[in-house]
C-alpha positions in Angstrom: -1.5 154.2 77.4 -5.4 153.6 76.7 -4.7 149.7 76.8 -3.6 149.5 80.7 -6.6 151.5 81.9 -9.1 148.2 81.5 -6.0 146.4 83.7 -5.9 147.9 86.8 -2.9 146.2 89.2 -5.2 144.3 91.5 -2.3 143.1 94.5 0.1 144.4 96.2 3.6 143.0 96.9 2.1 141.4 99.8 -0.1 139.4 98.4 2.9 138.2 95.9 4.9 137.4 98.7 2.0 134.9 100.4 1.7 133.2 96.6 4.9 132.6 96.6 5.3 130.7 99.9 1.9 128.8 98.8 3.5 128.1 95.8 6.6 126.7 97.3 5.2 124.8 99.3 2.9 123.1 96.7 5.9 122.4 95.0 6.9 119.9 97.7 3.9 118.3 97.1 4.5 118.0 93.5 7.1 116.2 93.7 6.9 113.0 91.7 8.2 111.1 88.5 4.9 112.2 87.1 5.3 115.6 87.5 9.1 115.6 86.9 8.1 114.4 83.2 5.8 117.1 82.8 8.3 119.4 83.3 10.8 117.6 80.7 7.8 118.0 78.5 7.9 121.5 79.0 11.2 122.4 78.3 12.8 125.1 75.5 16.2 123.4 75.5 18.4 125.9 75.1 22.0 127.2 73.6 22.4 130.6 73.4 26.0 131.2 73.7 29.1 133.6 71.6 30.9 130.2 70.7 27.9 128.2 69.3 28.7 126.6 65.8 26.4 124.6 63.4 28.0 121.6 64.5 27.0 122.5 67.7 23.2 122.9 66.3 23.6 119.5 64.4 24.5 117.9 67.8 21.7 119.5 69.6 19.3 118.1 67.1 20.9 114.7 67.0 20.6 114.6 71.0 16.9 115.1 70.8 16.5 112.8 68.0 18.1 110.1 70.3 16.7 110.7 73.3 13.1 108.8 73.4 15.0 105.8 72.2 17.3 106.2 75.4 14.7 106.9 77.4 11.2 105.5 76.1 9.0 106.3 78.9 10.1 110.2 79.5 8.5 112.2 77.1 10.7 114.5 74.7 11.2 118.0 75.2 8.9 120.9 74.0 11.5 122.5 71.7 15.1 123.5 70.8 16.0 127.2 71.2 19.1 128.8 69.6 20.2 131.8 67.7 18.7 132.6 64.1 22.2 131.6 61.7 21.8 127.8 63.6 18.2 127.6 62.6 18.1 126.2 59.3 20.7 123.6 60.3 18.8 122.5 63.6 15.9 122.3 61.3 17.3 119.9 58.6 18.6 117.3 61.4 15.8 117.5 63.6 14.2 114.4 63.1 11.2 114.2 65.7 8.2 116.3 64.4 6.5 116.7 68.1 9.2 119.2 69.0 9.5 122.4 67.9 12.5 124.9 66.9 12.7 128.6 68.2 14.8 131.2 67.3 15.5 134.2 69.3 15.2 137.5 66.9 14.9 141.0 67.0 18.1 142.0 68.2 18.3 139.4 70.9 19.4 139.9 74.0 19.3 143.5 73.8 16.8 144.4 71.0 19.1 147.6 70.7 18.2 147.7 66.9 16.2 149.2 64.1 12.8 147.7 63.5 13.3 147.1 60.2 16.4 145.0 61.4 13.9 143.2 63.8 11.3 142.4 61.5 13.8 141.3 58.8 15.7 138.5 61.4 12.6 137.3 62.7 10.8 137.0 59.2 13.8 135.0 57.9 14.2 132.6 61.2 10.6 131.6 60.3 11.2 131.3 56.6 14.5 128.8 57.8 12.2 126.6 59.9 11.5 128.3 63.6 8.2 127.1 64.7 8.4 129.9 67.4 10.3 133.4 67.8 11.6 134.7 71.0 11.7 138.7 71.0 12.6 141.0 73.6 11.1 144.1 74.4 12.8 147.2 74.0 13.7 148.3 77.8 15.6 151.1 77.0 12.0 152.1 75.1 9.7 151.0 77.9 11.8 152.3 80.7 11.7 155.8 79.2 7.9 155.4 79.4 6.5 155.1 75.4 4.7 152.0 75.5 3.4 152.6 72.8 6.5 152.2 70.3 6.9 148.7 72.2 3.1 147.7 71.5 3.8 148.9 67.5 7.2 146.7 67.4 5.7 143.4 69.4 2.6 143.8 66.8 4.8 144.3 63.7 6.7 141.5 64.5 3.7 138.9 64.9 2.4 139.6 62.1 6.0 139.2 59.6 6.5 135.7 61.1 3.6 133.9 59.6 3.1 131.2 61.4 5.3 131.1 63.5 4.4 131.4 67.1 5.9 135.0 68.9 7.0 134.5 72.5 7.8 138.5 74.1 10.6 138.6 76.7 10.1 141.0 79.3 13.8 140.9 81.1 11.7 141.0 84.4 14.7 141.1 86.3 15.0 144.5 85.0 11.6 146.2 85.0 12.2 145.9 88.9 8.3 146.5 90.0 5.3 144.8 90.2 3.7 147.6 88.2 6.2 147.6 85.1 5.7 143.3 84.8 2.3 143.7 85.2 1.9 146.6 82.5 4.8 145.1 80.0 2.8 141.6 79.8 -0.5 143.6 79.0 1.0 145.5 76.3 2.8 142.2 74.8 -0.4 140.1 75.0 -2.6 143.1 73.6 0.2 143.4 70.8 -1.0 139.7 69.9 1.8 137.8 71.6 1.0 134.4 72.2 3.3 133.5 75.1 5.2 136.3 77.3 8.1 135.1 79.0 10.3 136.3 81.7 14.0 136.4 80.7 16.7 136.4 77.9 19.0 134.3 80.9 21.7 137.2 79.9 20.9 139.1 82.8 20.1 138.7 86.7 18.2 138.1 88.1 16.6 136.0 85.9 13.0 134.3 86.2 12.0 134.3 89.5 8.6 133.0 91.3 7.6 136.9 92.2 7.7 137.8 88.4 6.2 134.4 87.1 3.3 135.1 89.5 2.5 138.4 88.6 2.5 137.3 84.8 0.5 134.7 85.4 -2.3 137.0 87.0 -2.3 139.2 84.3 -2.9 136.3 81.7 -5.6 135.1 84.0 -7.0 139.2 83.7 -6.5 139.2 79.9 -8.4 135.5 79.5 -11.1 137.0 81.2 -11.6 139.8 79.2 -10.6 138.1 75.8 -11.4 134.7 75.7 -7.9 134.3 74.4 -5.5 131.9 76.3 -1.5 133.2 76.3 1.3 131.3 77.0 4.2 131.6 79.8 7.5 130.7 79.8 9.7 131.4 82.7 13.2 131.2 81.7 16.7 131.5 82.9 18.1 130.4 86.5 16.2 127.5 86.0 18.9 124.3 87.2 17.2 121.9 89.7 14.4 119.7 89.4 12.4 122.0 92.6 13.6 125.2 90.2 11.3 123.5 87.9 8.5 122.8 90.0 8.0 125.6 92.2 7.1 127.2 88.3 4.9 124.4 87.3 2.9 124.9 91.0 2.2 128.6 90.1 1.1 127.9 87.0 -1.1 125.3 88.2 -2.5 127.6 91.1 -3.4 130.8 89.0 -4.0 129.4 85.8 -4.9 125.9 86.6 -4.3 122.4 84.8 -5.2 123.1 81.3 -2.1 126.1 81.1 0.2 122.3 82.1 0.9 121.5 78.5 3.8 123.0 76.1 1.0 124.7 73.9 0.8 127.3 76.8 3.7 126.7 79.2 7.3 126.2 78.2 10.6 126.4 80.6 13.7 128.0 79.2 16.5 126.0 80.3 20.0 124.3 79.4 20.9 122.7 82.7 17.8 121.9 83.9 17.0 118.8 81.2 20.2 116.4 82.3 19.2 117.1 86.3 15.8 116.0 85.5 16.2 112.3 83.9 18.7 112.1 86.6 16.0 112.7 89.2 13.3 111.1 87.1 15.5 107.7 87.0 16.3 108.0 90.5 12.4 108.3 91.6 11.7 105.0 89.7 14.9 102.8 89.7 16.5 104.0 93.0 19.7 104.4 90.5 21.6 107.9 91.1 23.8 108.2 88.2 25.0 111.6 86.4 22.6 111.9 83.3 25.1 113.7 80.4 22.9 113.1 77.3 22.4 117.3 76.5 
């Protein structure tokens, strides 16, 4: 494909492996109420299960609604993420405007569906309220080596939602090499995503530091060349407040502070929200309680 010839794969798994260990060790040093907060901030707080109900949605809403009165000096979470049919009902109780609501669509987790299927669940989660659409890229497509259909369904997509803002999941866990991550987040950000993220959390492994690293650099690349900043979201796996921060300390090292904010960095998670007011709390009260509030 023409569009990967002005992104040449400029490290090998070498360097990867150093970043990482850098990166992990940073996130030691990041350890702090401060930064645990950030990461709160950050979060996609996620239900994405078979059994969830509209009540279930209703809840989740309520919950966030709740939470800054509970706990005035954490900052709320980024979003709610759940699947399309819970959409409009998250949307009617969600009370607090500063968070968002995302839907995954187009045939999520697998995307083994028609486009027009695709384009028609995706348009309608926008029309029901989601603020943002997660997608997944068609492996079975890419894998099989026609980028191109994957570049025309990622682009179709963007531009049925609106306003809506389109996060691409590349299932990193199974594009296996350095060379498929780093080529799958070109063609998803040359599509016009404007966040690539790592994982639906169906599979394993999920995000890992390797993958979010490799993504990262190839934002950096396409910044460079565009002027246009893109998103990450590293998703799934994510459980413990150093999960969170060994993320936050790549981002920070390849993309620097100004990616630290939810209009360009979001973690998918469901666990990882209650472990980090627990941690939080226990930085600046000393108090190490179980946090059950999600």
């Amino acid at each position: 494909m023409e569009i990967l010839n002005k992104y040449p794969l400029p490290f090998d798994d070498s360097h990867i492996a150093n970043k990482v260990i850098e990166a992990k060790m940073l996130a030691k040093e990041l350890y702090s109420a401060d930064n645990l907060k950030l990461a709160f901030s950050l979060i996609d707080l996620t239900t994405l299960n078979a059994t969830d109900t509209l009540v279930k949605g209703q809840k989740f809403a309520e919950n966030v609604n709740s939470f800054q009165e509970k706990y005035p000096n954490i900052p709320n979470v980024a979003a709610i993420c759940v699947y399309p049919p819970l959409v409009k009902t998250v949307a009617t109780y969600l009370k607090i405007k500063t968070v968002g609501l995302a839907s995954v669509g187009a045939g999520f987790p697998s995307s083994q569906t028609f486009l027009d299927v695709k384009l028609l669940e995706c348009k309608q989660a926008a029309l029901n309220g989601a603020t943002d659409v997660d997608i997944v890229i068609s492996l079975g497509t890419w894998l099989s080596g026609d980028y191109q259909t994957v570049y025309d369904e990622v682009k179709a997509i963007n531009e049925v939602i609106g306003h809506s803002h389109l996060k691409t999941i590349l299932e990193t866990g199974e594009l296996k090499t350095t060379e498929h991550i780093w080529n799958a987040s070109v063609v998803a950000m040359e599509a016009g995503t404007e966040f690539i993220k790592t994982s639906t959390g169906k599979m394993d492994p999920a995000a890992t530091p390797e993958a979010v690293y490799i993504m990262c650099k190839a934002i950096k690349a396409y910044y460079e060349k565009t002027g246009r900043k893109v998103g990450i979201k590293p998703a799934g796996g994510m459980v413990t407040s150093e999960d969170a921060l060994i993320y936050i300390a790549i981002v920070k090292m390849v993309l620097g502070d100004e990616w630290l904010n939810k209009k360009l960095c979001r973690l998918g998670a469901s666990r990882l929200a209650n472990n980090l007011v627990h941690d939080i709390i226990k930085l600046e009260t000393g108090k190490d309680e179980p946090i059950a509030h999600f």
